[in-house]
N, C-alpha and C positions, 0 to 999 in steps of 0.2 A: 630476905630483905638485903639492899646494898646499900653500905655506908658511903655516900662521898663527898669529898670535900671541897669546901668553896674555897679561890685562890684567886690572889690579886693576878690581874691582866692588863698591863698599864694602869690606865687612870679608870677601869671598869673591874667587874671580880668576874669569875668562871668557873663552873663546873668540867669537868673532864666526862666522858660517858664511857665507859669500857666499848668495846666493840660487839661483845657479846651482848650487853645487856640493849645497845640501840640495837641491832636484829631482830630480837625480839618482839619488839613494837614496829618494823618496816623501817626503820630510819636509817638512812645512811647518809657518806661525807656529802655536805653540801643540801640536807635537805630545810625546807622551810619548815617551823614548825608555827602555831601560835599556840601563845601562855596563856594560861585563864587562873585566876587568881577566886576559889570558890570556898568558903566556911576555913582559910585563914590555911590554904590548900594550893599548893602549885597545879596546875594539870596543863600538861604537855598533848599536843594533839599535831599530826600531821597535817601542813596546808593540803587543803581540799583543791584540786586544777578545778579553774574554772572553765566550764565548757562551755564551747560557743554555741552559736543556733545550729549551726551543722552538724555537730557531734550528740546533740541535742535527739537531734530526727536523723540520725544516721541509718539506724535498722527501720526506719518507721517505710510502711510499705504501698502508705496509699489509702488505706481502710478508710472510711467514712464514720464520724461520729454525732450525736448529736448533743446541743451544749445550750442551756439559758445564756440571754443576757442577764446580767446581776450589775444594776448600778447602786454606789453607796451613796451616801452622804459624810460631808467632814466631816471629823471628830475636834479638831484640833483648826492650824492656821492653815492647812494643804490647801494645795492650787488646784481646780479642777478644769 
């Protein structure tokens, strides 16, 4: 386990991360990360790239599928 310390940054505070310990998780300078806040718990996780439709069906090669329609109904105030 690493101990580290929190430290004023102007008018915000800051943690420092050694360099070894972000590698380990893939992080490096400049990456996004999002916080999640779970049972009183930090958890650090790497932003997800969001892929477009292209990148999506990039390897996709044509194949034929076959698929229901499935319509729902609101639960809530949704617009349909």
């Amino acid at each position: 386990m690493t101990e580290l310390q929190i430290k004023k940054w102007g008018n915000s505070s800051a943690i420092r991360f050694p360099k070894e310990l972000l590698s380990q998780v893939g992080f490096e300078n400049n990456s996004l990360i999002e916080v999640e806040i779970v049972d009183n718990k930090m958890i650090l996780q790497k932003v997800t790239k969001h892929q477009s439709i292209h990148d999506l069906f990039k390897d996709y090669k044509g194949g034929s599928f076959k698929s229901e329609l499935v319509e729902f109904e609101p639960v809530e105030n949704e617009l349909w």
